[in-house]
C-alpha positions, 0 to 999 in steps of 0.5 A, a space after each residue: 500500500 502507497 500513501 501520500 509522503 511514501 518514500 520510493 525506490 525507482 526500478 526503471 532507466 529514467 534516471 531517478 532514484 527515489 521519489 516521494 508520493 504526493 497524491 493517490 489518483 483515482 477518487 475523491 478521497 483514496 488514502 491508499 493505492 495499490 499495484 496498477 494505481 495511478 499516483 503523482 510523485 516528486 523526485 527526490 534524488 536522481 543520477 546526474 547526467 553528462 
């Protein structure tokens, strides 16, 4: 379960590292997502590019 403030490591090669969770979509008032839910994040720290 995925709530607003969680702290997440990326698995993919966009070049983030850990994100934060800043809104569950889908709903007026969802508190929680799931596996396949949609959410807004925020980069938190990402690998430098050159």
């Amino acid at each position: 379960m995925i709530q607003e403030q969680t702290m997440l490591n990326v698995a993919d090669n966009s070049g983030a590292r850990r994100v934060m969770c800043i809104k569950v979509l889908g709903g007026s008032h969802r508190r929680y997502a799931g596996v396949g839910d949609i959410i807004k994040i925020t980069i938190k720290e990402a690998i430098p590019r050159w």
